[in-house]
C-alpha positions as CSV (number, residue, x, y, z in Angstrom):
1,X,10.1,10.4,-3.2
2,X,10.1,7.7,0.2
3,X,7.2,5.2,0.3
4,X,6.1,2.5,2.7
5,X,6.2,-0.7,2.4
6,X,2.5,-2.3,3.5
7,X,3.0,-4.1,6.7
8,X,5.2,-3.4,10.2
9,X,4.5,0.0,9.4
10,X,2.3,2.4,11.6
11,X,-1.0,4.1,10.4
12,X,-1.1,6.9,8.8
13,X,-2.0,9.1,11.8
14,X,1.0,8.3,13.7
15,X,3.4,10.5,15.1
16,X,5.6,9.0,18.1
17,X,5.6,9.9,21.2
18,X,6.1,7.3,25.2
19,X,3.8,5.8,26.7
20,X,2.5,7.3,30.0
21,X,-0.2,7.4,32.5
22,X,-2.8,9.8,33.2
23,X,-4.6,10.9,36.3
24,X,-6.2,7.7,36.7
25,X,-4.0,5.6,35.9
26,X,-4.7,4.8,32.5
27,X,-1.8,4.3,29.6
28,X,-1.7,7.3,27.3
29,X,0.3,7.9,24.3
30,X,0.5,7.9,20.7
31,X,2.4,4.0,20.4
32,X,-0.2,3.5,22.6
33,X,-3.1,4.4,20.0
34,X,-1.4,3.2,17.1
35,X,-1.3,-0.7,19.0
36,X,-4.9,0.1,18.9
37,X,-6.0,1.1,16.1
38,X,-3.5,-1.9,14.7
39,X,-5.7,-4.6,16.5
40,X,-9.3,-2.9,16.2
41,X,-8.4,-2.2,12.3
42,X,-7.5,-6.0,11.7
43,X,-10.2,-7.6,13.6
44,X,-12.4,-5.4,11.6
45,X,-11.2,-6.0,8.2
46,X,-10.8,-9.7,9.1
47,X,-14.2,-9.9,10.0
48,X,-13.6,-11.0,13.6
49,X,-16.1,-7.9,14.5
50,X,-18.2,-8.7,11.6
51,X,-20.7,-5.4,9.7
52,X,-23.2,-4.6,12.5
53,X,-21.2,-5.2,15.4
54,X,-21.7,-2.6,18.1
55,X,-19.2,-1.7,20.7
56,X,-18.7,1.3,23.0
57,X,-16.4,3.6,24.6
58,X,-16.5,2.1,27.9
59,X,-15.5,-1.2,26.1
60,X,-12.4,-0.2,24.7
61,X,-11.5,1.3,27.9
62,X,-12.3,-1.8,29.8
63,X,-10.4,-4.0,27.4
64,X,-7.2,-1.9,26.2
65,X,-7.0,-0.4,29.8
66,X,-7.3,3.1,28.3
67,X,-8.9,6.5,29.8
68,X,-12.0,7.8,28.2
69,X,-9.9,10.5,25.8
70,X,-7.7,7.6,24.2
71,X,-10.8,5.6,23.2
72,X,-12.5,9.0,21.8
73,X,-8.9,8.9,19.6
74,X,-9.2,5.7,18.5
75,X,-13.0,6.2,17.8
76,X,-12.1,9.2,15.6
77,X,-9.7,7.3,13.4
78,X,-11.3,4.5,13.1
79,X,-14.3,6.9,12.0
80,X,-12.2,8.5,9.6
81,X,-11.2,5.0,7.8
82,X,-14.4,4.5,7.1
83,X,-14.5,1.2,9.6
84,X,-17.2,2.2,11.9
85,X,-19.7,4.8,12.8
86,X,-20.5,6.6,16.2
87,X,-24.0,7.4,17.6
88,X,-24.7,8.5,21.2
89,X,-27.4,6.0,21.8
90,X,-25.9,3.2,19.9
91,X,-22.0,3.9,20.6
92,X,-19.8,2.0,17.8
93,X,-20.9,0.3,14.8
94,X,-19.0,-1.7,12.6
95,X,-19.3,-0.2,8.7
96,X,-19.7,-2.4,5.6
97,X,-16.2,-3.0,3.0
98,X,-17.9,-0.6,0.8
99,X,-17.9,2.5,3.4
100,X,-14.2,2.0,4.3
101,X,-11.6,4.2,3.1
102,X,-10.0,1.8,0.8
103,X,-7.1,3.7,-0.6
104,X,-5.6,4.6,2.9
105,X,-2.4,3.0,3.6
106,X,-3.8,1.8,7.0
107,X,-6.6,-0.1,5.3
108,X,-4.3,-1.6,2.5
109,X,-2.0,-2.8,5.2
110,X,-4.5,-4.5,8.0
111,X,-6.4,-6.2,4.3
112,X,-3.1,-8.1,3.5
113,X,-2.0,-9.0,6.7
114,X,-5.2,-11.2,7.0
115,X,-5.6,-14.0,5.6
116,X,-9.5,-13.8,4.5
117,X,-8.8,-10.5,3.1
118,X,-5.2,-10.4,1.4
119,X,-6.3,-12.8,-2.0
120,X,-8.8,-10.0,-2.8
121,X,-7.0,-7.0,-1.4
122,X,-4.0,-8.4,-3.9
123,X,-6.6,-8.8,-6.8
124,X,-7.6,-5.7,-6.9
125,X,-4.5,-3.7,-6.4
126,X,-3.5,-5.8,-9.6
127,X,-6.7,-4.8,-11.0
128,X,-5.2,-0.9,-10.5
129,X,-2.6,-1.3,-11.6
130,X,-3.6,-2.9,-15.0
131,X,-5.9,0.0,-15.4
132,X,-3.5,3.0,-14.2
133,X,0.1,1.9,-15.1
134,X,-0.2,2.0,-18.8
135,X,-1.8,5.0,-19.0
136,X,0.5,6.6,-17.1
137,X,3.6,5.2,-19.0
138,X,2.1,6.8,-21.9
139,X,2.1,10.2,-19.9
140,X,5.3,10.1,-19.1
141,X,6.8,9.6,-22.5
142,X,5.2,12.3,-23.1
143,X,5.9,14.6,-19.9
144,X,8.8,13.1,-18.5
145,X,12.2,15.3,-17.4
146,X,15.5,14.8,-18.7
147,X,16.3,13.4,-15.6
148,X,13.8,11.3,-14.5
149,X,14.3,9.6,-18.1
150,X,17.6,9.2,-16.8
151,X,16.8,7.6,-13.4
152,X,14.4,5.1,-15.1
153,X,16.9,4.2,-17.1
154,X,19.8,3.7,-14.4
155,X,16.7,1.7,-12.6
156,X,15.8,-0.5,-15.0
157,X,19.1,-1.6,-15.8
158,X,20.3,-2.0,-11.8
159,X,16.9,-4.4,-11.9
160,X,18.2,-6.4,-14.4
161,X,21.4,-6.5,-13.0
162,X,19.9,-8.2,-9.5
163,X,17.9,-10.3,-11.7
164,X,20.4,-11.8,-13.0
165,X,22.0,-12.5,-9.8
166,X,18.8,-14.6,-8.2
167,X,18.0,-11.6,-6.2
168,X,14.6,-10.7,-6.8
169,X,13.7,-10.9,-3.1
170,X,16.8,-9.0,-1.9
171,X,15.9,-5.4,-0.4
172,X,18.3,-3.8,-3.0
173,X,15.7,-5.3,-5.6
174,X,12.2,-4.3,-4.4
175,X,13.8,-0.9,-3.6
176,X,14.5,-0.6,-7.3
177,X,11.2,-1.9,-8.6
178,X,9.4,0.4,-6.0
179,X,11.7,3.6,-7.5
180,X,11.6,3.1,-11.0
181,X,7.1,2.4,-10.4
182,X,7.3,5.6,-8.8
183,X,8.9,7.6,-10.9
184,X,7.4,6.6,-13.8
185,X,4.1,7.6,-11.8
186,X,5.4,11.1,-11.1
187,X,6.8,11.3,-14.4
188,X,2.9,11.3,-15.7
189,X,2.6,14.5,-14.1
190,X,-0.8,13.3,-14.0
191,X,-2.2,14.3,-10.2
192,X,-4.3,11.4,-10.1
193,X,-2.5,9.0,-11.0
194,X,0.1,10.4,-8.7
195,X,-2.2,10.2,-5.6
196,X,-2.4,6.1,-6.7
197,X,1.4,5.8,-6.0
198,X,1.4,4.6,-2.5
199,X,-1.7,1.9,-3.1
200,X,0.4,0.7,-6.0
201,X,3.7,0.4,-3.9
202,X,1.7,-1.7,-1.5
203,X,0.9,-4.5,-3.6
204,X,4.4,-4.6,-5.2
205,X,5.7,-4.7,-1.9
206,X,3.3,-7.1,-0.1
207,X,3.5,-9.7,-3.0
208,X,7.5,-9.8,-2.0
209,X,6.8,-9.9,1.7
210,X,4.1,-12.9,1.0
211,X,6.3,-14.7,-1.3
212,X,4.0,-14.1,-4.2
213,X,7.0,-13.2,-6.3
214,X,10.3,-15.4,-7.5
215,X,13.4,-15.0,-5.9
216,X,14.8,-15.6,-9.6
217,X,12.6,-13.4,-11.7
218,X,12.7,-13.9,-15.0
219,X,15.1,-11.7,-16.4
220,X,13.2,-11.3,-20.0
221,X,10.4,-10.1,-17.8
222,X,12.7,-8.1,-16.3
223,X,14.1,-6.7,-19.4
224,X,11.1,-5.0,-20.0
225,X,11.5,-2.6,-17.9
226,X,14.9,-1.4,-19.7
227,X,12.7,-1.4,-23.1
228,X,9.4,0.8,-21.3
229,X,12.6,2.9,-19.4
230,X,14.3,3.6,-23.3
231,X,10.2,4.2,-24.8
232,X,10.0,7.1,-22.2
233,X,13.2,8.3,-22.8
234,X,12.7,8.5,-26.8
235,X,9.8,9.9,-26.2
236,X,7.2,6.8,-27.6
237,X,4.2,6.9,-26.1
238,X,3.0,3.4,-27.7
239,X,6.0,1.6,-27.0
240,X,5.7,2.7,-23.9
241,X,2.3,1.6,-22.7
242,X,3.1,-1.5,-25.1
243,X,6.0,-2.3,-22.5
244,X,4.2,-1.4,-19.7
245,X,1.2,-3.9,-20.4
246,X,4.0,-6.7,-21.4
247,X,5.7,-6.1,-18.2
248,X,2.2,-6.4,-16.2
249,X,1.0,-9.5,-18.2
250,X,4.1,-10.9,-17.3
251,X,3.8,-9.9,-13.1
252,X,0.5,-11.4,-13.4
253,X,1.0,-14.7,-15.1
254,X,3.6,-15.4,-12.7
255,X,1.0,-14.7,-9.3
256,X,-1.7,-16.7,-11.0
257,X,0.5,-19.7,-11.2
């Protein structure tokens, strides 16, 4: 299974495509939208356009140098985030935190590139993982293949292994950490917890890209993960959750520092 990592990434609406001009001369395109929907998404989370603030179609075409049917786009998505509303008499308004589609990657993403927003946004993608990951190492004692007990296994021990070599920030490590989380998530067979893989990769991967985590993790922490990889594999469902919560306790100690 491929996950993104939290930031540098495009929304998840985009598809590619050049920039052109239309009729009028206005900039048209799919890169185009996205560099949008990039600003307008962190101004708004950011509270640079604060809840309430009102803003039209005409507006974004006279600021972003857009036609009419590009700004209807961005309106759309930024509609189906959650960020604003649309009304013909009012045009834009900016939604409150609790109307926004928190879960979308998008959202996730413009919250921990600012500032104001990423010590919370961090928080409570701990907070969900506290509350989903044990339960779902528990499942997946339970439920897991053959072979995915093997790949947590071969994980765990390749995270270790980099560990140990003072490369806890190297790509080769996060990409392990990311897999074996991942894994264990699908290994649930648990649908919903499933659907909570990509917000989970996100704070695992922001913490590394914000220097939240050690470039030398400690590699008894990081032993844990070979002892919740052999729970699964034995099939011991309290073992397994047991690691699981040692292992988070241990993540958390570490960003509360």
């Amino acid at each position: 299974m491929a996950y993104t990592t939290p930031v540098h990434t495009q929304p998840s609406f985009y598809k590619g495509g050049l920039a052109v001009a239309d009729a009028s001369g206005h900039r048209s395109s799919e890169p185009l939208l996205s560099s949008i929907l990039d600003t307008l998404g962190e101004e708004i989370v950011s509270g640079k356009q604060p809840e309430g603030h009102t803003f039209t179609l005409h507006d974004l075409s006279e600021r972003f140098g857009i036609s009419r049917t590009v700004a209807r786009e961005a309106m759309r998505a930024l509609e189906q985030l959650g960020l604003v509303s649309s009304s013909r008499r009012v045009g834009l308004r900016v939604l409150p935190q609790s109307e926004w589609n928190v879960f979308d990657h998008s959202v996730i993403s413009w919250r921990l590139r600012s500032e104001e927003q990423r010590p919370a946004q961090l928080a409570s993608l701990r907070d969900l993982r506290d509350a989903i990951e044990p339960g779902a190492a528990r499942l997946a004692a339970t439920n897991a293949t053959e072979e995915q007990a093997r790949r947590l296994e071969q994980l765990a021990d390749r995270i270790v292994e980099l560990a140990g070599q003072d490369a806890g920030n190297s790509d080769a490590f996060q990409e392990a950490d990311l897999e074996f989380h991942a894994v264990m998530l699908e290994a649930s067979r648990n649908e919903m917890f499933i659907a909570l893989t990509q917000p989970i990769m996100d704070i695992m991967s922001g913490r590394a890209l914000y220097g939240i985590m050690p470039d030398d993790p400690h590699v008894d922490t990081m032993q844990i993960h070979v002892d919740l990889a052999a729970a699964i594999s034995r099939g011991d469902a309290d073992a397994a959750e047991d690691a699981s919560r040692r292992l988070l306790r241990g993540v958390n100690d570490f960003m509360e520092m």
